[in-house]
N, C-alpha and C positions, 0 to 999 in steps of 0.2 A: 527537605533532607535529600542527602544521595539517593538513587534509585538505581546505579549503578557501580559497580570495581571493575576494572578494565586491569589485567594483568600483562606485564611482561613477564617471559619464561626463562630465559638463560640469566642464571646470576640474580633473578629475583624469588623465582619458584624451585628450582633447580639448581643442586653447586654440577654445572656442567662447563665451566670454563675452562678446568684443565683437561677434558675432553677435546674441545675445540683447540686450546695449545697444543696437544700430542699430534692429533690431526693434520692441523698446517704445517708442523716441523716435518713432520712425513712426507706429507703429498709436495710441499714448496720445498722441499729438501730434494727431492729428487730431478727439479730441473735449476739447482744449485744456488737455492736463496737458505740460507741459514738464518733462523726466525728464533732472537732472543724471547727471555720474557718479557721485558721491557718493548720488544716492537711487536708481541703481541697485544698487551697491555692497547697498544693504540690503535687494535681493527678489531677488538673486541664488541663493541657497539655496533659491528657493522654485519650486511646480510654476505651470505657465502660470496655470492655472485659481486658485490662491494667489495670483499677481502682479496678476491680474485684478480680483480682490474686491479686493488692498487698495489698487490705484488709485480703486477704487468710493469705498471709505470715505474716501477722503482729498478725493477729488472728483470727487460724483457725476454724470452723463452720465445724458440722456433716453433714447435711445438712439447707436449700435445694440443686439444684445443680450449679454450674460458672453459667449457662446459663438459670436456672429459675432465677439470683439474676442480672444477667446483663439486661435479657429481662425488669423486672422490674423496672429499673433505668428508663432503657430507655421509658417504657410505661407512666411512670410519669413525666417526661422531655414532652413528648410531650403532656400532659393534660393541665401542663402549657404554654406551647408553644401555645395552640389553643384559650387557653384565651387571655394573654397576651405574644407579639413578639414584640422588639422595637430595631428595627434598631439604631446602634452607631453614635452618631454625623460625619458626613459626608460620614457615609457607601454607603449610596443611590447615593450621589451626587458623588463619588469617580468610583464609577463602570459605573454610567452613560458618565462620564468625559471618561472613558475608553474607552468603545463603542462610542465615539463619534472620538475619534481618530482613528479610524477603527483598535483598535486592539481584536483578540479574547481573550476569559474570559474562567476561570475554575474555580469551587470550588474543593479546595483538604482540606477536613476534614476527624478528626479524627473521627466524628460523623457517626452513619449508614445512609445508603442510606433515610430511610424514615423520619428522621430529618430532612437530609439536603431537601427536595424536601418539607417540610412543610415549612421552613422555608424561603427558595426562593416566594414559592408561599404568604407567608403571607405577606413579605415583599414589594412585586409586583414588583418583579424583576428577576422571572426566567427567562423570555424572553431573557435578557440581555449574559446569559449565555451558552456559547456551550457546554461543557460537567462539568458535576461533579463528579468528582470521590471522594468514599467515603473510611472508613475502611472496608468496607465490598469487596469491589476489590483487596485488595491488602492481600499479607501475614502476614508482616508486616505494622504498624501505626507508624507515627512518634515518634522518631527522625529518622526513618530509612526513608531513599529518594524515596521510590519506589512508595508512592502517588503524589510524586513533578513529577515522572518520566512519570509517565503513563499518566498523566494530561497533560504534555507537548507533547508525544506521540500523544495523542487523537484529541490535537488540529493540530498540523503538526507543530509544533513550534518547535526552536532547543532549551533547555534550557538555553541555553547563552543570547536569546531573549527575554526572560519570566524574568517579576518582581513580585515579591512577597510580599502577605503583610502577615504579621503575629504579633500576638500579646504575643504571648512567646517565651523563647528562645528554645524548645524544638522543635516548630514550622519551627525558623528559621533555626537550625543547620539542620534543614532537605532539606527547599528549599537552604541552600549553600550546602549540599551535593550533591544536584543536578546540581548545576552547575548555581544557579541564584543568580540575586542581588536580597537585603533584604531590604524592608521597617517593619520595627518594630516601631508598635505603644499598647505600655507596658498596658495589661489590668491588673486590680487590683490584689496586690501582687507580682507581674511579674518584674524581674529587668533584663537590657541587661547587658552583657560585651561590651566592644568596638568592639571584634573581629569577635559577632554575629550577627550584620547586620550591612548593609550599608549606612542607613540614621533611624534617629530615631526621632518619631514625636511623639506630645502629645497624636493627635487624627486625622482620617482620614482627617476633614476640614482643616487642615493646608496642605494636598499635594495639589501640581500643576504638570500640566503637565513640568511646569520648574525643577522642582526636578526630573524627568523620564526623562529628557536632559541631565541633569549632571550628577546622575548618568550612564547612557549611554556613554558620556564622556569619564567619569572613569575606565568605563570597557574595 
């Protein structure tokens, strides 16, 4: 059986995506990139410091600099985050389900370290969790594996062990890069192929520990 849940945060634990929408329109609005829904929709998957370069390339800004416009995002993300944080239908219940099966928990986000550790806590549910690893640990941020990897590392888990939830597919090509099975459950905009996870649910409340047997199963 599993011996691990390896979670993503934005869009699978937390409805914070139109956080990050309000955010970008703001900070990339000011050196005159106008950010539909629909072209946030497509850098939602990705970490600040990603979102940043590819407003660069799309259009470029003299200044200020990557990392006064990324810092920004992220200072406004978490303004709203202190206001309002609201856990996704069955997120709470999902992760507690998890620790209840004596397996260990990770968060592996694309988010920096001081999001994710607001957001656990807002939620009341960092107890729950043995390590988080953020973008800020790794060189790379998803789709590249090395947050699935070190996440799995930190717990002693083998990634074969470890199940993953994610809510995009840029999320998942990453934990099957890793070497784990995939629950995707599609947050808004978000569409899977077949070949990108292993079970595919509306929303957290529909898994059971029945679905973590069969997939197991499967593997």
């Amino acid at each position: 059986m599993f011996r691990a849940a390896i979670f993503d945060m934005d869009g699978t634990l937390v409805d914070s995506e139109r956080c990050w929408r309000i955010a970008e329109r703001e900070v990339f609005g000011g050196v005159g990139i106008e950010i539909t829904e629909e072209m946030s929709a497509l850098t939602a998957p990705l970490s600040p410091r990603q979102v940043t370069e590819h407003w660069f390339r799309h259009r470029p800004w003299p200044d200020p600099s990557f990392e006064h416009m990324e810092t920004a995002v992220i200072r406004r993300v978490a303004e709203q985050l202190r206001v309002e944080c609201a856990a996704l239908p069955g997120a709470i219940e999902t992760v507690t389900a998890c620790a209840e099966l004596g397996w260990r928990i990770a968060l592996a986000s694309n988010s920096p370290a001081e999001l994710c550790r607001l957001v656990l806590e807002r939620l009341g549910i960092a107890g729950h969790f043995d390590t988080v690893v953020s973008v800020d640990d790794v060189e790379h941020g998803k789709p590249d594996p090395s947050i699935y990897l070190l996440a799995a590392e930190r717990l002693g888990v083998a990634p074969g062990e470890c199940l993953a939830f994610e809510d995009t597919p840029t999320g998942a090509r990453a934990a099957r890069a890793a070497g784990m099975r995939v629950v995707a459950i599609p947050s808004a905009g978000q569409s899977f192929a077949d070949a990108e996870s292993h079970l595919l649910l509306g929303s957290l409340e529909e898994f059971t520990p029945h679905h973590a047997a069969q997939l197991w199963r499967r593997a």
